[in-house]
Structures are given as structure tokens and as C-alpha cells.
C-alpha positions as CSV (number, residue, x, y, z in Angstrom):
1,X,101.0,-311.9,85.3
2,X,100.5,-311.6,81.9
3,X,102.3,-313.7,79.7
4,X,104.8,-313.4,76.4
5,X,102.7,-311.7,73.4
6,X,99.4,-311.4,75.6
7,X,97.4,-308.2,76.0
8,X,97.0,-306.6,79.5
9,X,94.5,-308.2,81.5
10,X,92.4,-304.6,81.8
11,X,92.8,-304.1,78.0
12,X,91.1,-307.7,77.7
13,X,88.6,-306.8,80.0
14,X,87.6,-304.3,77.5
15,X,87.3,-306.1,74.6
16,X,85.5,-308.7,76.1
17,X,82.7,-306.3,77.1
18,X,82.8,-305.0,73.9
19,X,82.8,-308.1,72.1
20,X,80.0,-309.6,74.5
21,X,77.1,-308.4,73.4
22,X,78.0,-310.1,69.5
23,X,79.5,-313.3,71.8
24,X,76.5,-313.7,73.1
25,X,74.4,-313.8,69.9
26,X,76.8,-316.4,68.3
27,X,76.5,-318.8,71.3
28,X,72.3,-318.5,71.0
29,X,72.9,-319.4,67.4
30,X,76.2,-322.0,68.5
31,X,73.9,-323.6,71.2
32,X,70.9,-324.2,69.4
33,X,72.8,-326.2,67.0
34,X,75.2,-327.8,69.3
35,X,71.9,-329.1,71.4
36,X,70.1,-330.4,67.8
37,X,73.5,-332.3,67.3
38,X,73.9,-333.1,71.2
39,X,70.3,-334.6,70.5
40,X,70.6,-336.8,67.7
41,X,74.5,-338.2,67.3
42,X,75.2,-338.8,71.0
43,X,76.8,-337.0,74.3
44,X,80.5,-337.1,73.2
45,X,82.8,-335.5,76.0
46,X,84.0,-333.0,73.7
47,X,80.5,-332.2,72.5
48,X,79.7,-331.4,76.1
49,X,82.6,-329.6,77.4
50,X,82.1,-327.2,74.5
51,X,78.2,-326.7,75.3
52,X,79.3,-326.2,78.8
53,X,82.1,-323.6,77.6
54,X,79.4,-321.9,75.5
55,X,76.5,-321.8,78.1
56,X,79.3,-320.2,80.4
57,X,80.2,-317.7,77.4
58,X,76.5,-316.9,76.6
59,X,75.7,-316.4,80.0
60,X,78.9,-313.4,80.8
61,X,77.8,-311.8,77.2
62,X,73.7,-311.6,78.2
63,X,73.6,-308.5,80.4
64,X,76.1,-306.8,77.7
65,X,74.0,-307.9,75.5
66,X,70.6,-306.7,76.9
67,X,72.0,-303.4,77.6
68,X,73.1,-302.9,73.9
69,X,69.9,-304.1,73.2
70,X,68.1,-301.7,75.3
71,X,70.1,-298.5,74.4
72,X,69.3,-298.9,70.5
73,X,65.8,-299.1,71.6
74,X,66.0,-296.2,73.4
75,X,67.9,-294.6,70.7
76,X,64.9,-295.3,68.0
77,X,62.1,-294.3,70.3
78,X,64.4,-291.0,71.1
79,X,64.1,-290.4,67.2
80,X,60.7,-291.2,66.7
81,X,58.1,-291.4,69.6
82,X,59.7,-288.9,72.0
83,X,59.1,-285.9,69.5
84,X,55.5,-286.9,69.2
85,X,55.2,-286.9,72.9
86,X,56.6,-284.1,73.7
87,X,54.5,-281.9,71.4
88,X,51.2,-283.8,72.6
89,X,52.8,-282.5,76.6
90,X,53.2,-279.1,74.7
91,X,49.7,-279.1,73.2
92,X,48.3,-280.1,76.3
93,X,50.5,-277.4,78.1
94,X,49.7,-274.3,75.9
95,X,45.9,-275.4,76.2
96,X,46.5,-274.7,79.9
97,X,48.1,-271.6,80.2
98,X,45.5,-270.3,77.6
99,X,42.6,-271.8,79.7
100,X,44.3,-269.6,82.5
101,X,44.6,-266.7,80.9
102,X,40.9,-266.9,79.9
103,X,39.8,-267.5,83.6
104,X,41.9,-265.8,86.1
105,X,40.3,-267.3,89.1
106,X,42.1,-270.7,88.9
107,X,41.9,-272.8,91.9
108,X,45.0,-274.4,93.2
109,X,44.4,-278.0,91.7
110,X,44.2,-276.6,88.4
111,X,47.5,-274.0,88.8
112,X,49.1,-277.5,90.2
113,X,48.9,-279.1,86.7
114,X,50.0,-276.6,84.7
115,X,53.0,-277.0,86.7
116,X,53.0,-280.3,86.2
117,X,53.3,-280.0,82.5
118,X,55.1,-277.1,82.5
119,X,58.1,-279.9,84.2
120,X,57.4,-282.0,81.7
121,X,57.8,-279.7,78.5
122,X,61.1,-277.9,80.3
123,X,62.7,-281.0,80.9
124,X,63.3,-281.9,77.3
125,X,60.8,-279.8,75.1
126,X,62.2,-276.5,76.3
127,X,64.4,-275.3,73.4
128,X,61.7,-277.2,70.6
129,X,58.7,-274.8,72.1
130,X,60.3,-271.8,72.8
131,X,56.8,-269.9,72.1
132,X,55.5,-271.9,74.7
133,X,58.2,-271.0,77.4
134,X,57.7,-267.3,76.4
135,X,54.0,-268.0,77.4
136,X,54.4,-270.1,80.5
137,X,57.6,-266.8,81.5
138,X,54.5,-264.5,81.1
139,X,51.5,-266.9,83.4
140,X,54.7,-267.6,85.8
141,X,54.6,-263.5,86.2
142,X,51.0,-263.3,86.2
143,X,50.9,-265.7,89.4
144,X,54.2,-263.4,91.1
145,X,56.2,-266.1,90.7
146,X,58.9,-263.8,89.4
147,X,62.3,-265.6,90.3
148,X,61.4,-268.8,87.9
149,X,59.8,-266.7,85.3
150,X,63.1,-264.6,85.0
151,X,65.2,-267.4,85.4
152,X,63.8,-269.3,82.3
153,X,63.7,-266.0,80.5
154,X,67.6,-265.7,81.0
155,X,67.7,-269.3,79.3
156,X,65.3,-268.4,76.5
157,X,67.4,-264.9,75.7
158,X,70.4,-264.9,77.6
159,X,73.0,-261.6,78.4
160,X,75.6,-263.1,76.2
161,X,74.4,-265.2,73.3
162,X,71.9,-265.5,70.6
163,X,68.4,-266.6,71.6
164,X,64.4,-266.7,70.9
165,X,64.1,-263.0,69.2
166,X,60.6,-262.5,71.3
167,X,62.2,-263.4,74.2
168,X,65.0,-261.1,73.9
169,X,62.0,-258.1,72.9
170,X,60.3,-259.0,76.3
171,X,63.8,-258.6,78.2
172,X,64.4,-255.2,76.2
173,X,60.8,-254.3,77.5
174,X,62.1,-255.0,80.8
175,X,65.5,-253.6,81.6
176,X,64.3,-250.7,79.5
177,X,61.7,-250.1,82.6
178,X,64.6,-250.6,85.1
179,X,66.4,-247.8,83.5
180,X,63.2,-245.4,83.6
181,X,63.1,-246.4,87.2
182,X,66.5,-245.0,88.0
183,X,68.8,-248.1,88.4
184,X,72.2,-248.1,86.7
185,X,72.9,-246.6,83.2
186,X,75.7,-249.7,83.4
187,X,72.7,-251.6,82.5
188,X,72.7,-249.9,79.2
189,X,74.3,-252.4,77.5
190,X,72.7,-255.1,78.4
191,X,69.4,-253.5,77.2
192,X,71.2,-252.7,73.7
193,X,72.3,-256.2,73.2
194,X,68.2,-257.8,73.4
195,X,67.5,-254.7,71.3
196,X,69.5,-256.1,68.6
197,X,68.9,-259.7,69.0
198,X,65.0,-259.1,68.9
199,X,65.3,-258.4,65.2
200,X,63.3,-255.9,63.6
201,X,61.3,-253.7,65.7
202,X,57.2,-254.9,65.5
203,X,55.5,-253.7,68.7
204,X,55.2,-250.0,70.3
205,X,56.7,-251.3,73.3
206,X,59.9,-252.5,71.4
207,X,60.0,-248.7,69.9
208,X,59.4,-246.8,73.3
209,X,62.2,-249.2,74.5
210,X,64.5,-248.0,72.0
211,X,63.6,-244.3,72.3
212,X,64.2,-244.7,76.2
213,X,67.7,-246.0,75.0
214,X,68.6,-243.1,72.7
215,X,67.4,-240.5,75.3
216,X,69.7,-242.6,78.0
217,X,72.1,-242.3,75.1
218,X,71.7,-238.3,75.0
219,X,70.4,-239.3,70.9
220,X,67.7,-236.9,70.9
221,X,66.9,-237.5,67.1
222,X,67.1,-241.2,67.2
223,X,65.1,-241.1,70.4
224,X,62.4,-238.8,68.6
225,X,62.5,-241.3,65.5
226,X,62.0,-244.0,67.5
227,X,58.9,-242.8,69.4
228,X,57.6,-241.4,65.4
229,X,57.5,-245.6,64.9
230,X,55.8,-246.3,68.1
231,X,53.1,-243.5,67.0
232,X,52.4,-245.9,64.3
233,X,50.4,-248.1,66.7
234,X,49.6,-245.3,69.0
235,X,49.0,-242.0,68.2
236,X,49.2,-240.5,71.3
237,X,52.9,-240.7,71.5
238,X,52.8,-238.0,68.9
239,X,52.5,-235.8,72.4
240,X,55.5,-236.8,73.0
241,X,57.3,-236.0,70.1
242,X,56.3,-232.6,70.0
243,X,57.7,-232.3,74.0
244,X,61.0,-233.4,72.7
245,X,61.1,-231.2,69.5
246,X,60.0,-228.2,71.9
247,X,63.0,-229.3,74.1
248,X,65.3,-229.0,71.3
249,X,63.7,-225.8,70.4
250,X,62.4,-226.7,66.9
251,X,58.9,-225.7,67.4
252,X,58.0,-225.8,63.9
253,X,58.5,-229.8,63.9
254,X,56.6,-229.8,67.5
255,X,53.9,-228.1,65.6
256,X,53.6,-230.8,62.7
257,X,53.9,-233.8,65.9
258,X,50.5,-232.2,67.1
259,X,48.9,-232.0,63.8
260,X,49.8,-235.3,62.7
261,X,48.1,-236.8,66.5
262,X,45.0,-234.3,65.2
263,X,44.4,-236.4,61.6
264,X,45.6,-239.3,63.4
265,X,42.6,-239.0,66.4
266,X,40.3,-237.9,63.4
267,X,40.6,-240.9,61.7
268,X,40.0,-243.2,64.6
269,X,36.9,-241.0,65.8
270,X,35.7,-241.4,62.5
271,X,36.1,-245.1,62.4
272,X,34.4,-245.2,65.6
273,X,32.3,-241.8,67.1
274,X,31.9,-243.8,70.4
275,X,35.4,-244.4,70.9
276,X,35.9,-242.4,74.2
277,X,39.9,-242.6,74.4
278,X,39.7,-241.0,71.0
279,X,37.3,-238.0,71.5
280,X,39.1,-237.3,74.6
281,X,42.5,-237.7,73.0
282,X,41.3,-235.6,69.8
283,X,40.7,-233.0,72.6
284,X,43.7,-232.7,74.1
285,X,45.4,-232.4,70.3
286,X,43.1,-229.7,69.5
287,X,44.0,-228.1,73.2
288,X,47.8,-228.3,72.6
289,X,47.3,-226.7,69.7
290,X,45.8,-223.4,71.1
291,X,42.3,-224.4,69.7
292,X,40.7,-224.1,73.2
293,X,36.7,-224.3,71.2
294,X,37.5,-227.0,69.4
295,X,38.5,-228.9,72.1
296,X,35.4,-228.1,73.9
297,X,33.0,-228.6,71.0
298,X,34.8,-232.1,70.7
299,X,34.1,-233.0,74.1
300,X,30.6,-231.3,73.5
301,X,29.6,-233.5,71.3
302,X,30.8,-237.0,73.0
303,X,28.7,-235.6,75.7
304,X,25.4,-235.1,73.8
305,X,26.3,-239.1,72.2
306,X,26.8,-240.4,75.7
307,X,25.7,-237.9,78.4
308,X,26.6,-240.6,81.6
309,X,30.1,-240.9,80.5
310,X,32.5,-240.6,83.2
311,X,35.4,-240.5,81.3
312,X,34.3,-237.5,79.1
313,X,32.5,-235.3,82.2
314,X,36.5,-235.8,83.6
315,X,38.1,-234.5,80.7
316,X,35.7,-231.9,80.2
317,X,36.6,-230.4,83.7
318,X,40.3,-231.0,83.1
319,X,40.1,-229.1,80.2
320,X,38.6,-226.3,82.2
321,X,40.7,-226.2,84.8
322,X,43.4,-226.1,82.1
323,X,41.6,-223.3,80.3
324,X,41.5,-221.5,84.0
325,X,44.9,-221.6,84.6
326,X,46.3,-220.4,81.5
327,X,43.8,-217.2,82.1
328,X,45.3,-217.1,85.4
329,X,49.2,-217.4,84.4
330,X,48.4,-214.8,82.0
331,X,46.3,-212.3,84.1
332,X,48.5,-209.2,85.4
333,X,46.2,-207.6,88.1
334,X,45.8,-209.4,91.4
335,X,41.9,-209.4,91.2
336,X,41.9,-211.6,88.1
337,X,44.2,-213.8,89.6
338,X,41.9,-214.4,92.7
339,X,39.0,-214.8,90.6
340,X,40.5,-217.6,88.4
341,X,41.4,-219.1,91.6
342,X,37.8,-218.7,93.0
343,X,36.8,-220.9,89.6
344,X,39.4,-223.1,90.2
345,X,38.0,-223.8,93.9
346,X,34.5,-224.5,93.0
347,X,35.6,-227.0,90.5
348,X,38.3,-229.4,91.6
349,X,37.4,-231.6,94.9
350,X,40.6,-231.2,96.5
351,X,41.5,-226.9,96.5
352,X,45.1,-227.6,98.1
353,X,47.0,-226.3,95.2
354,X,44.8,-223.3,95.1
355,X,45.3,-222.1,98.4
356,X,48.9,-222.5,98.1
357,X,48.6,-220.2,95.1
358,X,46.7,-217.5,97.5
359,X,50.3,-217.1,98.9
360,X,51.3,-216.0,95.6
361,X,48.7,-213.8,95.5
362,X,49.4,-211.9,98.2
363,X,52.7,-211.9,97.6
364,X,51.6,-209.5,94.8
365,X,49.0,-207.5,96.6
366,X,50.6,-203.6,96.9
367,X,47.5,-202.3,98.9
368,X,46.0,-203.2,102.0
369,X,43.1,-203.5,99.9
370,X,44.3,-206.4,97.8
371,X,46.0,-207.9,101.0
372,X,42.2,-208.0,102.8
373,X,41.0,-209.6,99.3
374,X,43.3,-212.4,100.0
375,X,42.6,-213.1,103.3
376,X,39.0,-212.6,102.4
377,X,38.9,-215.0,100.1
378,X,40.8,-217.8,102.7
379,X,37.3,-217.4,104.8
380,X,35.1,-218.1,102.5
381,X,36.9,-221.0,101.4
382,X,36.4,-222.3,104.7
383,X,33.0,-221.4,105.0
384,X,32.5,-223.1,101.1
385,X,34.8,-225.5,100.9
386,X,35.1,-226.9,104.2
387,X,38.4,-227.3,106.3
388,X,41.5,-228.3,104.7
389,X,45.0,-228.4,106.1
390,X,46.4,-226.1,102.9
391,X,44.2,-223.8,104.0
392,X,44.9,-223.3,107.3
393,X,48.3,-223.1,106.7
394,X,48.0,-220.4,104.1
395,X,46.3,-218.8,106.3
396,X,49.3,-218.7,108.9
397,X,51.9,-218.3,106.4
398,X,49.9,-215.0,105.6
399,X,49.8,-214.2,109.5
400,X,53.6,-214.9,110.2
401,X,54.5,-212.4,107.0
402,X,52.5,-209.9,108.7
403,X,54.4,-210.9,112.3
404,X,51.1,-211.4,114.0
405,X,52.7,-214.4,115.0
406,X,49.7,-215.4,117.6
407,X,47.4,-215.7,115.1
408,X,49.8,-218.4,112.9
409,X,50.2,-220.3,115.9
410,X,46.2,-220.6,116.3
411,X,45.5,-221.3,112.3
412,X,48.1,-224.0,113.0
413,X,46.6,-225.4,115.9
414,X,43.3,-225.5,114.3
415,X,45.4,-227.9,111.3
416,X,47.1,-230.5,113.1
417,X,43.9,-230.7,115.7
418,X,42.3,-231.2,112.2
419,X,44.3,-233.1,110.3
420,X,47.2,-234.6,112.9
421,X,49.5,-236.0,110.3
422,X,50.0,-232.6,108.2
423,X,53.7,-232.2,107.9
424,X,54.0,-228.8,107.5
425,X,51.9,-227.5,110.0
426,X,53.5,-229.8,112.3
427,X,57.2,-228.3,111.6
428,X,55.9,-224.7,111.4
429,X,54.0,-224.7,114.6
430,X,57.4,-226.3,116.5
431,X,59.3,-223.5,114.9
432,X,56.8,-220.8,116.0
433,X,56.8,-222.2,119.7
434,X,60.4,-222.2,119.8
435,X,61.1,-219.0,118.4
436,X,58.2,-216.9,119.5
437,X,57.2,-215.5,123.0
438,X,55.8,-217.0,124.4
439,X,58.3,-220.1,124.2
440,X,57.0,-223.6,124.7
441,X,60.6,-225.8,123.4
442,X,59.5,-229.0,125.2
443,X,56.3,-229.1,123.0
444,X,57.9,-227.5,119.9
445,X,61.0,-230.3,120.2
446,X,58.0,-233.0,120.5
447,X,55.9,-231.2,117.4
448,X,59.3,-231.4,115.3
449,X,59.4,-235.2,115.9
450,X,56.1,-235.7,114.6
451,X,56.6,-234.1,111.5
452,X,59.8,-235.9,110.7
453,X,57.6,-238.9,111.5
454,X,55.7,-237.9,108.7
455,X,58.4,-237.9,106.2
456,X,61.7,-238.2,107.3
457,X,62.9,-237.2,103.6
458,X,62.3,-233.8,104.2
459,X,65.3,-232.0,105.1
460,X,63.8,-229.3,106.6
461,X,62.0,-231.0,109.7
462,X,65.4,-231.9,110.4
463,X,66.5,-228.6,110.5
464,X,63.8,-227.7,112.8
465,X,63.7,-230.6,115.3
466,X,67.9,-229.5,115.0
467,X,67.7,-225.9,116.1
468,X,64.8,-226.4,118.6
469,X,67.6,-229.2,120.0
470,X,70.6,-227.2,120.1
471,X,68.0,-224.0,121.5
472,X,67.9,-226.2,124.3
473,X,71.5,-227.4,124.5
474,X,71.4,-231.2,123.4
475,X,74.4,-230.7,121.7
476,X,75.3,-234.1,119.7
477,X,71.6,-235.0,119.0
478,X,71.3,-231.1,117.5
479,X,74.4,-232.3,115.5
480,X,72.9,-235.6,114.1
481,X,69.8,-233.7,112.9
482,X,71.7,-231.2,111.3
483,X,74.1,-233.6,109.6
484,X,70.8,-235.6,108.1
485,X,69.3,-232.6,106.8
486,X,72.7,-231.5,105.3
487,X,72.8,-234.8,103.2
488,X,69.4,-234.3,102.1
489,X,69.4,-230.7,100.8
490,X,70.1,-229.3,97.9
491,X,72.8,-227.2,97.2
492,X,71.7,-223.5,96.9
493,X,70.2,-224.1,100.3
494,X,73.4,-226.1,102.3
495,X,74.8,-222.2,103.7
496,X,72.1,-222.0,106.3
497,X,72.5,-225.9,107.8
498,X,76.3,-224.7,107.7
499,X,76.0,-221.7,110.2
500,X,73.7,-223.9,112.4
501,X,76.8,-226.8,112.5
502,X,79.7,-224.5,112.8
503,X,77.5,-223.1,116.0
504,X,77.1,-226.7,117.1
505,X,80.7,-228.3,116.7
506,X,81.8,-224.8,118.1
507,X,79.7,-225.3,121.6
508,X,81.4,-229.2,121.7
509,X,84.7,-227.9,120.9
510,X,85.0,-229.0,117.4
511,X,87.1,-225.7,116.6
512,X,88.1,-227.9,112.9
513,X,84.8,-228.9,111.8
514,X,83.3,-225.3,113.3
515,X,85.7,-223.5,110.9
516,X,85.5,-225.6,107.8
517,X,81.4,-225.0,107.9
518,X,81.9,-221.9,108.6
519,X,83.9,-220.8,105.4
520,X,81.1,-223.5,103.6
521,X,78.1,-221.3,104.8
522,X,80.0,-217.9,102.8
523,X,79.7,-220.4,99.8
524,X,75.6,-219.3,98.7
């Protein structure tokens, strides 16, 4: 109990531990004197019942007194040395990730250290070297270790606060991509806020990342000036500028785009007449500009400077095959046509899009003359070219608009026997023996299968594996084929899948859902 003008015993406590640490220096001093007198003028009782009430004093105060001690020690080396050390750990650590990211074959032991001191910077260097965590964010991505490089990017720029402005640029960079990958325009935002924190714009990936947001935006002309600033440091996005001015339909500005990415590949041919990327880049301005001979005399020359260059030999035959099919989108008669796509043929090594164009072709043909040409041209293709599962099913598609429906089935044949895994021929063949005497639905229903197996995205293998199903009276399973290839079609071509489900939920007795697709499928 405490008595009559006392403090509380817990509020004593206190100030003794507080006063402790100074206690105990008194009774050092205190005792050393008291012992000197102790030594020389006697042992009085009084003299030592007050050492023995000191030596019990200094010995409560030490450890209060050792810990103040400590703390202020701590407190000066936390002002002093502890900077120095951690920017010789930083040193050390940006030596590392440097040595790395000379030598990209690093053995375990050595990724293990940079680790190491990457622990030792974080832990209490991290906000003092931010450069440095930008670094290790970028070798942490480098070695896929993606979940801690993002998560001490989110500390170096966070969503909601101020942080390292190159930080923020790299996360601009990066959600920027996101959006151009199709995620979430709610991530807009997000990707506006480390625009703005990441200060002035200094890279060509910090201006394509603020065009991408403008064009997200529907800014056309800040999206346009954006990508003018990121042709600063590459001209080649001058190409782009002139797509978006032709897009707004101001050609005259599209024209000026092209002609400033001609003086600006000029300039840097100039600088350096081996500079590949440049000759081939000057080529394509001068092609975009309708200056098809100037292009080709560009990539003339590079040729005759480095003959073996790979890069140059592939531009020069993209450039024809460019030339070729401008001659052929412009030719009227159907004998030009199939001779642009005979040049086209002998000069690319795969011909698929070319026989798919032969359809087109005929298409055209108004003689039986012109029709014969076509097919003509298929067989030598063989015969030159060597089989190719385009081919063969041009050929059929040719064969099943004339209704000699024999022959498609054997062109198709001769595909998947060829090349098993061919979609198309798979789904056309299953439709032919399901639909065409003579019948074969047990082998068209397993045909279907295999296409879809191919790429179960297209929604018309459903629709054939579908019909061939409900041909043969498996109801439901017709239905859930249907259904999928429903979901994955595009509008203008919904009516048809309608019919085939009104038919469906009409055999179950669905009269509800029969009706409601059958007033859908008048909807074309």
C-alpha cells in the first residue's frame, strides 16, 4: 500500500529505470571515493552500510545503464558508419548485376551472391539506391524471377503515391503492353498515373506508351504527336504516323510522315552506307511512296556493297512480291491475274496464299477456257512446287463448285493422307461423306472430330461435327456442338447455326427454344 504523499509504486518503478542509468554513474564515482575514504580513515558502521547501500544501487542501475550506453552507440554508428556500409554493399552489388549482365551464362554460385547482396542492400539501402533496385527489378526479370521483380517494382513506383520517376517509366512501359495485349481498358488509369509521375518523356518507349494511351483514349492527334516524338529516336515510326493520318483521311499529312522517314533514312545511310536496317528501311519509304525503282535501286546497291547479305536478298524479294501483287490487285483480265500468281509461286517457299487466290481466280473465269487455265495451273503447281495441303484443297473447292463431288472427295483424301492435321480438309471431307452419295456418316462424324482437334476455336468444325450428329440422330450431343459454334461465330453468320438448333430442340421437344431460334435465323 502506498503511503500518504508517495507516488504509486508502478509510477516509481518508472522513474527508477529512468533515473538508473545516471544512478549508476554517480555510485561508480560515489564508490570510488567512499572506498579511498573507507581506506584511509577507518571502517565506521555508517561508512559501510552506505557503501553497502551504494554497491546494491550501482548494481540495479548497471544493465540500465549498459543498455543506454549501447543504444547511443548504436545511434552514432547508425549516423555515421552504417551509410558507408551500405553504399560499399551497393558498390559491390551493382558491380554484380553489371558482371551479369556482361556474361549471361552465370553459374548458380555466382547468381547465389548476387542474392545475397541484393538482401543486404534491400534491407536497409533500398530507398538510398533506388537506381540500383531499378537494376536488380530488371536482372530479377532477366532470370524469370518475375513475382519479386514486380513486387519491388510496386515499392520503387507504387499505384497510389509518388516514387523513383524511372521506375514509374518502366511500369508505364509495362501496363502500356498489357493494354496492347487486350486486358482491361480499367487499367487505363493506372497506366496514366506512372505516365505522369515519370516526368518528362526521354525514351521512345515512354512516347509509344503514351501514344498507345491516347489511341486507348480514342486521341487520335495526341496519339499521332506522341509517336512524331518517339520518331525522334526512331525513324521508322514515321510509318506509323502516316497509317494513322491515312486513317483519319488526311493524306496530305500521311504524305509528309513518309517523306520525313525518307530524309530521315537518308541521313543515317549517309552516316553509315553499311547500315543494313537503314538501306532496307530507306526502301520501304521509297516503296510507300509509290517510287517502286527507287526502292529497288536502293536495295541494288546494298547488294553490290555486300552481295552475302541475308537481310537485303529478303527484302529484295519482299519488295517483289509486293511489287507482284499490286500488278495483280490492279490487273482486270483473269490471264494477268494467273500470271502474277505464277511469279508469285516461283518466288515465296510456302505458295499457300497463292493457291487460295486461284479460287478467286476462277471465281472470275466466264469461259470454260479460263476455268481449264485455272485448273491448269493447280497441276503444274504440283508437278513444280510439290504437294501442299492448300493446294489440294483448292483443287476440291474448284471440284465441289463444279458438283463433281467424287473428285473433291479424292483431292481431299490425297491432303489429310498428306498432311493429317490439315483442318480444313479434315472438316470438308466429313461434310462431303455425310452429305454426298455415297454416304459414309460413321467416318465423316470421326473426320469432324479430328478437325475440331485441330483447332477447337473454329466455329465451323463445330457446325459440321453438329449436323453430321444430329444426321444421325444423337440429339443432345448435335445440340452441344451447335451451341459452341453459336458462341463462337460472328454475327452476320449466327442465322444458319439458328435453323440447325430450332431443328434440334424441335426433335427433343424443346417447342420454346425451337421457336425463339427459329424467328433468330429470319434475323440475317
Amino acid at each position: 500500500m502506498n503511503q500518504p504523499g508517495m507516488l504509486p509504486f508502478w509510477l516509481r518503478w518508472i522513474v527508477s529505470l529512468v533515473v538508473g542509468p545516471f544512478r549508476a554513474i554517480g555510485e561508480l564515482l560515489g564508490l570510488a571515493r567512499l572506498a579511498t575514504e573507507y581506506g584511509s580513515a577507518g571502517n565506521s558502521a555508517t561508512q559501510i552500510a552506505q557503501i553497502r547501500a551504494r554497491r546494491i544501487a550501482f548494481f540495479l542501475g548497471l544493465p540500465a545503464f549498459l543498455i543506454f550506453t549501447s543504444s547511443m552507440a548504436l545511434s552514432v554508428w547508425n549516423r555515421g558508419v552504417k551509410p558507408q556500409v551500405i553504399n560499399r554493399y551497393t558498390e559491390r552489388f551493382a558491380a554484380s548485376l553489371d558482371a551479369d549482365a556482361v556474361s549471361t551464362a552465370n553459374s548458380n554460385s555466382e547468381r547465389t551472391s548476387t542474392d545475397r547482396l541484393a538482401l543486404r542492400v534491400f534491407h536497409d539501402g533500398f530507398r538510398a539506391s533506388p537506381d540500383v533496385a531499378l537494376k536488380y527489378c530488371k536482372w530479377l526479370a532477366q532470370d524469370k524471377k518475375l513475382v519479386k521483380a514486380n513486387s519491388l517494382m510496386a515499392q520503387l513506383a507504387p499505384n497510389n503515391a509518388p516514387g523513383y520517376p524511372p521506375a514509374h517509366a518502366q511500369r508505364a512501359i509495362a501496363f502500356s503492353n498489357l493494354l496492347t495485349a487486350g486486358v482491361s481498358s480499367n487499367y487505363l488509369p493506372t497506366l496514366l498515373w506512372h505516365l505522369q509521375q515519370c516526368g518528362e518523356p526521354d525514351s521512345e518507349s515512354v512516347w509509344l506508351a503514351w501514344a498507345n494511351y491516347y489511341r486507348l483514349e480514342g486521341k487520335l492527334d495526341m496519339s499521332v504527336r506522341s509517336l512524331e516524338s518517339a520518331a525522334v529516336f526512331n525513324p521508322s515510326h514515321w510509318f506509323s504516323v502516316a497509317d494513322l493520318y491515312v486513317l483519319d483521311q488526311k493524306p496530305e499529312l500521311a504524305r509528309k510522315a513518309i517523306s520525313n522517314a525518307l530524309n530521315a533514312f537518308r541521313l543515317e545511310l549517309a552516316r553509315d552506307p553499311l547500315s543494313t536496317n537503314a538501306r532496307i528501311q530507306l526502301a520501304l519509304a521509297h516503296a510507300r511512296n509509290g517510287e517502286s525503282q527507287a526502292a529497288s535501286d536502293t536495295l541494288k546497291t546494298g547488294l553490290e556493297l555486300s552481295p552475302e547479305n541475308e537481310a537485303l536478298l529478303e527484302a529484295r524479294g519482299q519488295l517483289d512480291l509486293a511489287f507482284i501483287e499490286q500488278r495483280y490487285l490492279q490487273s482486270k483480265s483473269v490471264a494477268e491475274k494467273l500470271e502474277c500468281l505464277r511469279e508469285m509461286r516461283d518466288k515465296v517457299p510456302d505458295a499457300t496464299s497463292v493457291y487460295q487466290r486461284s479460287v478467286e481466280v476462277y471465281r472470275l473465269s466466264q469461259t470454260s477456257e479460263l476455268t481449264e487455265s485455272v485448273k491448269n495451273f493447280l497441276n503444274e503447281s504440283l508437278t513444280a512446287k510439290g504437294p501442299n495441303p492448300a493446294l489440294y484443297f483448292s483443287k476440291s473447292i474448284i471440284a465441289i463448285i463444279e458438283e463433281r463431288f467424287d473428285d473433291a472427295k479424292a483431292d481431299l483424301e490425297q491432303a489429310i493422307d498428306k498432311f493429317p492435321d490439315h483442318g480444313l480438309s479434315l472438316n470438308n471431307l466429313a461434310w462431303l461423306l455425310a452429305t454426298k452419295e455415297p454416304k459414309d456418316i460413321a467416318r465423316a462424324k470421326q473426320l469432324a472430330q479430328r478437325a475440331i482437334e485441330t483447332n477447337s476455336d473454329i466455329p465451323t468444325y463445330r457446325d459440321t461435327l453438329g449436323a453430321i450428329l444430329l444426321e444421325s440422330n444423337e440429339v443432345p450431343q448435335a445440340i452441344e456442338q451447335l451451341e459452341s459454334a453459336l458462341a463462337r461465330s460472328p454475327a452476320s453468320e449466327r442465322y444458319k447455326l439458328h435453323e440447325k438448333l430450332s431443328k434440334a430442340y424441335g426433335m427433343i421437344g424443346n417447342d420454346q427454344l425451337a421457336k425463339l431460334h427459329q424467328e433468330k435465323s429470319k434475323l440475317r
